[in-house]
C-alpha positions as CSV (number, residue, x, y, z in Angstrom):
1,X,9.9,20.0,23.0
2,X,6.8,21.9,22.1
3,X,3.7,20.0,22.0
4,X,2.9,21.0,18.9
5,X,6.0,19.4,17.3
6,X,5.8,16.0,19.8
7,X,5.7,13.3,16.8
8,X,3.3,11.0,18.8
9,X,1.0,14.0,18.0
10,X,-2.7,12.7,16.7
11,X,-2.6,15.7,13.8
12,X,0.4,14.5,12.8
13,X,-0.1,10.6,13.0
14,X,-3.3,11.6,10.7
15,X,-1.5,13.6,8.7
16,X,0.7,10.8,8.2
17,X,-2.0,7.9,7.8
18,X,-3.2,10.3,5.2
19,X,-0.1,11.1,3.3
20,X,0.7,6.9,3.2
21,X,-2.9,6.6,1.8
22,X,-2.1,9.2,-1.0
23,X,1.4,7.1,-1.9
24,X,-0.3,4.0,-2.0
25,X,-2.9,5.3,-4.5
26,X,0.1,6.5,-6.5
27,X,1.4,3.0,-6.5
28,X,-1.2,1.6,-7.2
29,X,-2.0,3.5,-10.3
30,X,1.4,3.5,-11.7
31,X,1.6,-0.4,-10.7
32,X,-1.7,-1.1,-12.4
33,X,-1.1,0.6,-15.7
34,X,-0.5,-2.6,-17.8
35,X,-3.5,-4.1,-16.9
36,X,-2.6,-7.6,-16.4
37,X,-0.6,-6.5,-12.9
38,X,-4.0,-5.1,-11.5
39,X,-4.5,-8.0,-10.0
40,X,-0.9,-7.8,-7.7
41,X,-1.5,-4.0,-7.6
42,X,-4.5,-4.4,-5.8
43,X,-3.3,-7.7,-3.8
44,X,-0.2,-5.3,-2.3
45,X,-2.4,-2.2,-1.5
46,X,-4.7,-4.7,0.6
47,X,-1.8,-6.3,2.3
48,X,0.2,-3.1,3.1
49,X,-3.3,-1.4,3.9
50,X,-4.1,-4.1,7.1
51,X,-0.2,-4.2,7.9
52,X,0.9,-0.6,8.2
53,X,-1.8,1.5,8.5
54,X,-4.0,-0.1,10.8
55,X,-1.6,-2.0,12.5
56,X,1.3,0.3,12.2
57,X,3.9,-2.1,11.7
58,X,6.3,-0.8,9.1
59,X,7.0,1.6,6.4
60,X,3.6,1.6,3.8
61,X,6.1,1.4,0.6
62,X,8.6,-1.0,1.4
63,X,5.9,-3.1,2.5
64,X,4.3,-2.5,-0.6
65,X,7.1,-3.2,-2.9
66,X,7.3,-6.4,-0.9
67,X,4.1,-7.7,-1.3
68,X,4.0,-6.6,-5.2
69,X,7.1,-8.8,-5.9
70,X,6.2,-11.6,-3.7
71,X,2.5,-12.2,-5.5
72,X,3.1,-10.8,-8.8
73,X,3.2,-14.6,-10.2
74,X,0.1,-15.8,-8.2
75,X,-2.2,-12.8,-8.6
76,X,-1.6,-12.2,-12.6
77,X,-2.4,-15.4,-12.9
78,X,-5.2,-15.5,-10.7
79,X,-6.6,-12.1,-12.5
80,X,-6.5,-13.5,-15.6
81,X,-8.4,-16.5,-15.0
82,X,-10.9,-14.2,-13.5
83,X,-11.0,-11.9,-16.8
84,X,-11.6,-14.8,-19.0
């Protein structure tokens, strides 16, 4: 295979990083557009952020949708409290 196309390639591991980044920021912004789910938004970027993309563990939006369902409860709640 040409070295160019090798997938352990560092252009293309940054060009992936980046691209994961860029969905992530989507969902984030679509996730946080009733403002009370800001709070779990943000909560699932920082968890997916530490477990994917520096640690490259696993997919950056299954990981995501994961962590937004699993501490939707908790962190609404939680930003709430902090708004009032």
């Amino acid at each position: 295979m040409p070295r160019g196309l090798n997938y352990d390639n560092k252009i293309l591991s940054i060009v992936n990083t980046a691209v994961d980044m860029l969905i992530l920021g989507i969902f984030w912004f679509v996730t946080s557009i009733p403002l009370v789910t800001i709070g779990a938004s943000t909560t699932a970027v920082y968890y997916t952020v530490n477990k994917c993309i520096r640690n490259k563990k696993s997919y950056a939006y299954v990981e995501y949708w994961k962590a937004f369902k699993s501490n939707l409860k908790k962190s609404t709640l939680a930003f709430i409290a902090w708004l009032i």
